[in-house]
PASEBA-1860 file (N, C-alpha, C; in nm, 3 decimals):
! residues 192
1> XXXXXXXX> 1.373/-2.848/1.445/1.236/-2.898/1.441/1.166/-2.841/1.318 ~ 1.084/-2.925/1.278/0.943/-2.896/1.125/0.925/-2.711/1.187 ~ 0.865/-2.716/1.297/0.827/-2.614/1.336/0.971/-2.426/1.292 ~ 1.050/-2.473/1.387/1.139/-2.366/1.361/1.202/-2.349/1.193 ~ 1.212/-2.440/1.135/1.207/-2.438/1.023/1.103/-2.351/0.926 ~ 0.985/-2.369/0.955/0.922/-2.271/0.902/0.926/-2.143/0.925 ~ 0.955/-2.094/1.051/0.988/-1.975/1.146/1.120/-1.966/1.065 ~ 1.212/-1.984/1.014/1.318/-1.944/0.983/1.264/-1.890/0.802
9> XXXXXXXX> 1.206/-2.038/0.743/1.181/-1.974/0.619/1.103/-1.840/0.629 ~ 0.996/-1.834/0.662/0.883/-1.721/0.681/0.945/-1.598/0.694 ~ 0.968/-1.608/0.823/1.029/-1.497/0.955/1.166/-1.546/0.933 ~ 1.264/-1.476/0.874/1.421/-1.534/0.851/1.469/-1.406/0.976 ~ 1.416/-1.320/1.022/1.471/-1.230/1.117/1.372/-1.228/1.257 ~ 1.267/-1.192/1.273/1.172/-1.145/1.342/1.069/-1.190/1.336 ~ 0.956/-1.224/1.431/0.802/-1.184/1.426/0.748/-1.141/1.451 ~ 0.693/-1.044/1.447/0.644/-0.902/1.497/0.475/-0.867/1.415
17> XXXXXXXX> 0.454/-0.725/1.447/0.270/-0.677/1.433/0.322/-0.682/1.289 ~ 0.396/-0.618/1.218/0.423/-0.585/1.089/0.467/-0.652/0.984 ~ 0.435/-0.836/1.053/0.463/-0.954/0.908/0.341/-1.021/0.926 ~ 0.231/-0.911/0.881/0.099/-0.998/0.896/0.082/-1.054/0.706 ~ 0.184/-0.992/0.617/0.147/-1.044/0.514/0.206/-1.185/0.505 ~ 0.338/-1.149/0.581/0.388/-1.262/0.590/0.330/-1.386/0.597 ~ 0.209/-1.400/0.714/0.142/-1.499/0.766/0.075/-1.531/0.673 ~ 0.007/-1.406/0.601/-0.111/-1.454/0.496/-0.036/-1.565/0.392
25> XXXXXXXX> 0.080/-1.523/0.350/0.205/-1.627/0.279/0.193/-1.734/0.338 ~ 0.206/-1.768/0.374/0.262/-1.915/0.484/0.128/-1.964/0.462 ~ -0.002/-1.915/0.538/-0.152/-1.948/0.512/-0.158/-1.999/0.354 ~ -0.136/-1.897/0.274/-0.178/-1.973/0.149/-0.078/-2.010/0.102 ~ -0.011/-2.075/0.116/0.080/-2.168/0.035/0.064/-2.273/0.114 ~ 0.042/-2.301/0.276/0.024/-2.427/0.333/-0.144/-2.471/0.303 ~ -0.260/-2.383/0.229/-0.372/-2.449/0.258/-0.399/-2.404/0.134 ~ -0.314/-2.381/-0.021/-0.384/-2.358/-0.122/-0.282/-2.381/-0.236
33> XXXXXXXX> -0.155/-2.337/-0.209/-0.073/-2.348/-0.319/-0.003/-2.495/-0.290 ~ 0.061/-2.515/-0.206/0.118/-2.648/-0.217/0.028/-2.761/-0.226 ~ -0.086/-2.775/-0.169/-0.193/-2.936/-0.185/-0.217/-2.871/-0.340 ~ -0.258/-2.752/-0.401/-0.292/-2.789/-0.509/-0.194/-2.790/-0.675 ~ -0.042/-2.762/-0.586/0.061/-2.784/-0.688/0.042/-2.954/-0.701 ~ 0.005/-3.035/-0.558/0.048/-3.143/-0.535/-0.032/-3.232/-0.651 ~ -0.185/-3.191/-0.625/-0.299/-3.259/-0.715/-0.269/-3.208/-0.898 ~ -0.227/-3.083/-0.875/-0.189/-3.044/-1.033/-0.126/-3.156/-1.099
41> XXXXXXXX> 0.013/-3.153/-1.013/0.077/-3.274/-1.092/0.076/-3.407/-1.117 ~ -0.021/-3.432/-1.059/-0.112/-3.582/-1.099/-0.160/-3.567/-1.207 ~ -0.215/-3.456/-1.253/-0.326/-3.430/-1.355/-0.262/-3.359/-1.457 ~ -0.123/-3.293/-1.456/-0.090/-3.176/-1.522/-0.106/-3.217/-1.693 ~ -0.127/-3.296/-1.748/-0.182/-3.296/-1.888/-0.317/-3.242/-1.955 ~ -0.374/-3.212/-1.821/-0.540/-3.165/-1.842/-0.553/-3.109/-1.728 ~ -0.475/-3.037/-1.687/-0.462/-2.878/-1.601/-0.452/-2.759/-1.666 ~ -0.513/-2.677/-1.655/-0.480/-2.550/-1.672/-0.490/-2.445/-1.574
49> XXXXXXXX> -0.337/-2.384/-1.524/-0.356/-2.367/-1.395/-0.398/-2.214/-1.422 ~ -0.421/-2.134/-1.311/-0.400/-1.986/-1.325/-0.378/-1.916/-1.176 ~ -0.366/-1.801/-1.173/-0.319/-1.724/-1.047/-0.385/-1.596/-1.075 ~ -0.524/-1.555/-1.032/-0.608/-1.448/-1.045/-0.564/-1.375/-0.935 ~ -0.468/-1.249/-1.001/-0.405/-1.112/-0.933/-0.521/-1.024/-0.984 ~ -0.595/-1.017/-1.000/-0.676/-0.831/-1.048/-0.721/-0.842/-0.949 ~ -0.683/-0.707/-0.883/-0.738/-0.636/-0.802/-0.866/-0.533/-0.835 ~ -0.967/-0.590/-0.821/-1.090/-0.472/-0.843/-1.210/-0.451/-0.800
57> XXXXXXXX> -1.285/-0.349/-0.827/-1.411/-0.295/-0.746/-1.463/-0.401/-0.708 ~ -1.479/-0.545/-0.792/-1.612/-0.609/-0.804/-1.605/-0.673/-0.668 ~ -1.486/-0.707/-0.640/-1.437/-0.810/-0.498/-1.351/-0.721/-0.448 ~ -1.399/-0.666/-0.405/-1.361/-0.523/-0.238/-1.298/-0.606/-0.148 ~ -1.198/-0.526/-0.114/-1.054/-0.576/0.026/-1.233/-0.634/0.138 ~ -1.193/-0.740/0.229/-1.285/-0.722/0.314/-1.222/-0.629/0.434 ~ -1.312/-0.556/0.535/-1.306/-0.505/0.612/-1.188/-0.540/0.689 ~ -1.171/-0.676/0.758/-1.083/-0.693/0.822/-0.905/-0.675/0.786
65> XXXXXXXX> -0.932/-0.642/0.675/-0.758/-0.589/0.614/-0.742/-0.475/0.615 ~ -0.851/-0.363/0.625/-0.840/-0.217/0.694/-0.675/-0.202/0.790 ~ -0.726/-0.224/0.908/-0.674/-0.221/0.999/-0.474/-0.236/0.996 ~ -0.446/-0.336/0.835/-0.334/-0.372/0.821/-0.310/-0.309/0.723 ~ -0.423/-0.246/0.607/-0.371/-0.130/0.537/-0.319/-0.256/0.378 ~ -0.364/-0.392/0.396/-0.354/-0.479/0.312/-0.457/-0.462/0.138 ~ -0.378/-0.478/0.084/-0.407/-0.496/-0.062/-0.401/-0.631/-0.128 ~ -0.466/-0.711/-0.184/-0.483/-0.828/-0.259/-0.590/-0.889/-0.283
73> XXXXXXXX> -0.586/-0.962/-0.358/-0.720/-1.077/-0.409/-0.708/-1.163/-0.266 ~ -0.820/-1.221/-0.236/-0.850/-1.299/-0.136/-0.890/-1.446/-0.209 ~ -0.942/-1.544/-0.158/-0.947/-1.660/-0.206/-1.093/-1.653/-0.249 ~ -1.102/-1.690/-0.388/-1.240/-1.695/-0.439/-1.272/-1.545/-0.498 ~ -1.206/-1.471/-0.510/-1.245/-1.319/-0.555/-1.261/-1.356/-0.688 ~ -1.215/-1.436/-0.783/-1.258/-1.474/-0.898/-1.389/-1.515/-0.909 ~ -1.433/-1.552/-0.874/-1.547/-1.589/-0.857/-1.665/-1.456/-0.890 ~ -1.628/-1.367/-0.853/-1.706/-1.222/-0.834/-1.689/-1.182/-0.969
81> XXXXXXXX> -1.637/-1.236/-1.102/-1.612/-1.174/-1.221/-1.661/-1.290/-1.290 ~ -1.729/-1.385/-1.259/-1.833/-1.491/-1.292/-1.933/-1.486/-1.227 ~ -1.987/-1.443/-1.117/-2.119/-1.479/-1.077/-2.136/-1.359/-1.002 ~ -2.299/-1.334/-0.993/-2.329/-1.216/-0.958/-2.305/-1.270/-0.822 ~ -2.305/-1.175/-0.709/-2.256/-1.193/-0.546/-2.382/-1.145/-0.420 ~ -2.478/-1.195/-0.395/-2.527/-1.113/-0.290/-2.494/-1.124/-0.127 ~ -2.406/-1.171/-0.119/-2.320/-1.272/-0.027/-2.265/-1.149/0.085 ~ -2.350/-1.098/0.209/-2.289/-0.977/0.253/-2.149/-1.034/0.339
89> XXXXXXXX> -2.065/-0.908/0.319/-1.918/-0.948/0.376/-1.801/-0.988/0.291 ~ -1.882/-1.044/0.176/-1.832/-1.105/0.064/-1.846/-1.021/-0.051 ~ -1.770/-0.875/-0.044/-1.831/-0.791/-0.172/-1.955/-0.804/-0.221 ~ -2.058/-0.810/-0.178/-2.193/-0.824/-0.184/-2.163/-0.690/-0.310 ~ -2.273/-0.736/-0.452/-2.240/-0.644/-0.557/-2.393/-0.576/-0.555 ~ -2.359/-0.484/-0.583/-2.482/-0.381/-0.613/-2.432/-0.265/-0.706 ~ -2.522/-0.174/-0.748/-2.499/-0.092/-0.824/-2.419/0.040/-0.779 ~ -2.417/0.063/-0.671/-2.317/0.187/-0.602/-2.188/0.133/-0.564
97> XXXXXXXX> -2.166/-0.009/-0.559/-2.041/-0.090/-0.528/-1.933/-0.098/-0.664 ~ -2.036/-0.130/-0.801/-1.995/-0.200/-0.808/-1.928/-0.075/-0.970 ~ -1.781/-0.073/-1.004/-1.715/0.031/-1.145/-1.705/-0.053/-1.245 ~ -1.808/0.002/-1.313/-1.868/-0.042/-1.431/-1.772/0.021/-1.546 ~ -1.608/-0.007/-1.556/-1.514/0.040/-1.583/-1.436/-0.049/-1.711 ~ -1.387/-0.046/-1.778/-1.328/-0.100/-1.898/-1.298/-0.257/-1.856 ~ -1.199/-0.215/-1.731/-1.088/-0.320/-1.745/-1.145/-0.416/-1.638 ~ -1.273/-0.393/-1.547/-1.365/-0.459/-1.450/-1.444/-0.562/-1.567
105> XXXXXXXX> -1.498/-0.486/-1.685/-1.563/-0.568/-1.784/-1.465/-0.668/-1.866 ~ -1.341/-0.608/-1.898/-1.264/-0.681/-1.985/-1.234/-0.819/-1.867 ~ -1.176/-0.770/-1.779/-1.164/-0.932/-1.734/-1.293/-1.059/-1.666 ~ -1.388/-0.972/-1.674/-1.503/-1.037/-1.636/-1.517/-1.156/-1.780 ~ -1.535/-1.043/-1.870/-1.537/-1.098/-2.014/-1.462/-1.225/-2.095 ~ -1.333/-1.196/-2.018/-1.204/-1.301/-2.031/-1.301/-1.440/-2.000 ~ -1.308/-1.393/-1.817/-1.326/-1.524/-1.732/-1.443/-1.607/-1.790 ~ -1.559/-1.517/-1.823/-1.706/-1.566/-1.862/-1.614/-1.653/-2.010
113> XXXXXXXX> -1.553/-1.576/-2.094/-1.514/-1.696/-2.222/-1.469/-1.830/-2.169 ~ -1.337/-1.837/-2.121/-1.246/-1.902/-2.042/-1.359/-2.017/-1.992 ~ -1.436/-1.987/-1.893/-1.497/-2.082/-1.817/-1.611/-2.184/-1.897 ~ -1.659/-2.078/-2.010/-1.740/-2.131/-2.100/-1.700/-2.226/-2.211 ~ -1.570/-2.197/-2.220/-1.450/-2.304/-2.328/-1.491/-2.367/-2.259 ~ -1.410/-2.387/-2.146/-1.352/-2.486/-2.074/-1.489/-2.614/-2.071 ~ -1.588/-2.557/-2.010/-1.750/-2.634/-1.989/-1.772/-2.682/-2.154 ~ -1.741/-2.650/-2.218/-1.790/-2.725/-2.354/-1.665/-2.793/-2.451
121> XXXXXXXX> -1.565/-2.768/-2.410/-1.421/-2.794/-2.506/-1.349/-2.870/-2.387 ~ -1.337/-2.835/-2.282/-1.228/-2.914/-2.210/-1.074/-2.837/-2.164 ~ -1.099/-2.717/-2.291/-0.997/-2.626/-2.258/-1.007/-2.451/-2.283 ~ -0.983/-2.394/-2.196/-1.020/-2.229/-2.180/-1.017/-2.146/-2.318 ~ -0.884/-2.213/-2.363/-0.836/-2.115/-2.471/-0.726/-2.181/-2.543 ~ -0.706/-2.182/-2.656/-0.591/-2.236/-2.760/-0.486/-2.166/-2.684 ~ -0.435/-2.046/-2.633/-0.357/-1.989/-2.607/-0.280/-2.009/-2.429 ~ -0.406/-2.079/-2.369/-0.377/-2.091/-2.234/-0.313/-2.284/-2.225
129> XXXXXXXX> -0.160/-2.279/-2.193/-0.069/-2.402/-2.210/-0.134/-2.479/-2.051 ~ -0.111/-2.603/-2.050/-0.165/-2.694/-1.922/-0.006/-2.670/-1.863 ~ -0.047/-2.740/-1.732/0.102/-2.774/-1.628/0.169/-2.820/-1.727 ~ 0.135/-2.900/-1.834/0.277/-3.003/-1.872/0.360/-2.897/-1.929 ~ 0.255/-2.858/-2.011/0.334/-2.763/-2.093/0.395/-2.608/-2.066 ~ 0.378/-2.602/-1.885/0.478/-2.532/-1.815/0.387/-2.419/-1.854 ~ 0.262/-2.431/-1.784/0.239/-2.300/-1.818/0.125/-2.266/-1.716 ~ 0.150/-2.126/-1.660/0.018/-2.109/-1.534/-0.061/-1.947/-1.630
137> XXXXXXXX> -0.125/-1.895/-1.643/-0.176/-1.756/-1.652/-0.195/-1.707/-1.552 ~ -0.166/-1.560/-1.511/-0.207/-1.464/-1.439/-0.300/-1.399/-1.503 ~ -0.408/-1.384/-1.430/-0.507/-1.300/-1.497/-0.535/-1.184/-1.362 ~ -0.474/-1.069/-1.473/-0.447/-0.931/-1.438/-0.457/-0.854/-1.522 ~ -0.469/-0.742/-1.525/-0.435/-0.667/-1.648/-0.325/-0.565/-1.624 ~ -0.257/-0.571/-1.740/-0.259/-0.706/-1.830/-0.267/-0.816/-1.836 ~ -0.318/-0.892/-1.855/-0.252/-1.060/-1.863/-0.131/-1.093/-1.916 ~ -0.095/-1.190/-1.847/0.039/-1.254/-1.843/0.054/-1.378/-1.849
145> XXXXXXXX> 0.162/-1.462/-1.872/0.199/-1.597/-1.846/0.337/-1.576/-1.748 ~ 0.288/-1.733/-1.622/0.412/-1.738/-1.544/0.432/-1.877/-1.543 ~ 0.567/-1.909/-1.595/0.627/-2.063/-1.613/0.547/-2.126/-1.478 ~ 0.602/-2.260/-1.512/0.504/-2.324/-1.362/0.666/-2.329/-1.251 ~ 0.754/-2.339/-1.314/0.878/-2.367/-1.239/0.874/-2.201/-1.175 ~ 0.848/-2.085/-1.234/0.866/-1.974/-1.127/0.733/-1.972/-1.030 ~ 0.588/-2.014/-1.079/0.500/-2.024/-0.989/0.575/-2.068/-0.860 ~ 0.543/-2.275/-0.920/0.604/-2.351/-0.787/0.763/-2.299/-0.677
153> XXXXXXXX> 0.820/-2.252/-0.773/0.935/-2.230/-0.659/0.910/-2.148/-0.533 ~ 0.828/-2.033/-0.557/0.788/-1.979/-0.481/0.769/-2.024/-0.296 ~ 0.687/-2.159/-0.301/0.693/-2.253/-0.198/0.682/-2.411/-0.204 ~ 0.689/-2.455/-0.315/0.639/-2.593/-0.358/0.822/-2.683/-0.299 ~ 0.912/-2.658/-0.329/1.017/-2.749/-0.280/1.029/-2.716/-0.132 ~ 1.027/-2.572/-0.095/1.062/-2.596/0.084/0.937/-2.692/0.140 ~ 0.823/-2.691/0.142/0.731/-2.787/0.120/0.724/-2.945/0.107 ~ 0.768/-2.972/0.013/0.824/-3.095/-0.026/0.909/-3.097/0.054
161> XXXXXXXX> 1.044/-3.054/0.080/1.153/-3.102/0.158/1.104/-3.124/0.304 ~ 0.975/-3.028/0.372/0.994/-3.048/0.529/0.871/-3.178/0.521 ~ 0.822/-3.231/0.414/0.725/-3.307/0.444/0.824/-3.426/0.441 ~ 0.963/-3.460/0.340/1.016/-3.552/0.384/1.117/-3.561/0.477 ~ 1.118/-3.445/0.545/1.164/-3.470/0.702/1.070/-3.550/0.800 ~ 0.962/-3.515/0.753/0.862/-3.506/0.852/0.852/-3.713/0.881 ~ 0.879/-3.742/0.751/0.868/-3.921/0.725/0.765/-3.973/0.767 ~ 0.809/-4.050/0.838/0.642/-4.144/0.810/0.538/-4.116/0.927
169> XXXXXXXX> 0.575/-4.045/1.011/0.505/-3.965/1.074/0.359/-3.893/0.994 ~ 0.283/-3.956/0.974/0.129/-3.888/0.906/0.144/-3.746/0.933 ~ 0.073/-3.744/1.053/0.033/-3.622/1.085/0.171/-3.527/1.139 ~ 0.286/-3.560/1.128/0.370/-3.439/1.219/0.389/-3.329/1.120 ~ 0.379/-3.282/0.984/0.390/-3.164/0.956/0.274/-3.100/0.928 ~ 0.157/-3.182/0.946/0.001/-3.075/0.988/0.051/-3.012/1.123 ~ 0.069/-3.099/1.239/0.109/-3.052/1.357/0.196/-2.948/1.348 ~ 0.289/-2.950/1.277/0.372/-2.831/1.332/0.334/-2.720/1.265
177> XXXXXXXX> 0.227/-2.714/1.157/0.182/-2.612/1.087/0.094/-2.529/1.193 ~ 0.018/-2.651/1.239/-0.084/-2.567/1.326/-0.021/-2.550/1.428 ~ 0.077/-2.605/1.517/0.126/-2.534/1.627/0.156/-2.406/1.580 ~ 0.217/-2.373/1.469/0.318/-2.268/1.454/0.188/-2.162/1.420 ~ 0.053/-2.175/1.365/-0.025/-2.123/1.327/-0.103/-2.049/1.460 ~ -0.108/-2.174/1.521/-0.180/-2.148/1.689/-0.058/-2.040/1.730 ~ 0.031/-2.053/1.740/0.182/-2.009/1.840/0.150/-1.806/1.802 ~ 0.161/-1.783/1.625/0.150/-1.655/1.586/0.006/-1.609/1.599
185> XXXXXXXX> -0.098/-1.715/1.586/-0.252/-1.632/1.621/-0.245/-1.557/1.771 ~ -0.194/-1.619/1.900/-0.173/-1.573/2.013/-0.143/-1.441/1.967 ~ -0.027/-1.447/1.929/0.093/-1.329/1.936/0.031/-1.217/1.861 ~ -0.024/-1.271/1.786/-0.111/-1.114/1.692/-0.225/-1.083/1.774 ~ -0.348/-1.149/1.852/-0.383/-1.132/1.907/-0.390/-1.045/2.015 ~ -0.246/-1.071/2.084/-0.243/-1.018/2.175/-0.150/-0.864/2.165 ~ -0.107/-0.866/2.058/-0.081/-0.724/2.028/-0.220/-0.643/1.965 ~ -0.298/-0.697/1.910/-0.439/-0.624/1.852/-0.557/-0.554/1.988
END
């Protein structure tokens, strides 16, 4: 089944308290990386993709990843190195929050150029390649480039393959996402 299939990719052994990153995986690649590999490549001549890894003061772990002892960018933490934040819960920025530190400014600095190309040129940077041209940025520091073929592999073909299992069935591999989504929320739940 769509369903055990994912349970095998994900969880190839176990599911247990201690593959909560796991889940976060599965979460964002079923509701962020694969629909938007999908729309990329419609567009990939006037894409420029990126994958914002910096981890920093400005966009603080939220609270609820305490507990799992989790480290990473969350969705939209970019955002916090473009726009000021008073957004409580949401790294709300203030002056005791917020390390007014080299590499907090340098990539703020990046993003503010980058976004400002982009709004008046169409493109971030001479240096930053579109999908066609096989190219995603990580913006981290350092910065980096990651082919789009090592991005996408990541989850973009197992993806593709269970959606054409899934056939003409519309909705059966939303369904089995969310069953399988519903199935592990229980289970963490009820160990928490």
């Amino acid at each position: 089944s769509l369903a055990s299939d994912i349970k095998n990719y994900y969880f190839p052994n176990t599911i247990d308290e201690n593959k909560v990153e796991d889940l976060i995986r599965i979460y964002t690649d079923t509701m962020f990386g694969y629909p938007s590999v999908q729309v990329s490549r419609y567009f990939a001549n006037i894409t420029y993709g990126y994958l914002f890894a910096y981890i920093g003061s400005w966009a603080p772990a939220p609270p609820y990843f305490a507990p799992y002892k989790l480290k990473g960018v969350r969705h939209a933490d970019d955002l916090f190195y473009l726009f000021y934040s008073s957004l409580p819960g949401w790294g709300a920025q203030n002056l005791e929050n917020c390390s007014v530190n080299n590499v907090n400014l340098d990539i703020k600095d990046h993003m503010v150029k980058w976004w400002t190309s982009f709004a008046k040129t169409g493109k971030p940077d001479n240096s930053w390649k579109t999908i066609s041209e096989d190219g995603y940025l990580v913006i981290d520091s350092p910065l980096s480039n990651m082919n789009t073929t090592a991005f996408e592999s990541r989850f973009y073909n197992f993806w593709e393959d269970l959606k054409q299992q899934a056939g003409s069935s519309e909705g059966s591999l939303e369904l089995s996402v969310i069953m399988f989504f519903t199935m592990n929320l229980w289970i963490y739940q009820y160990w928490a």
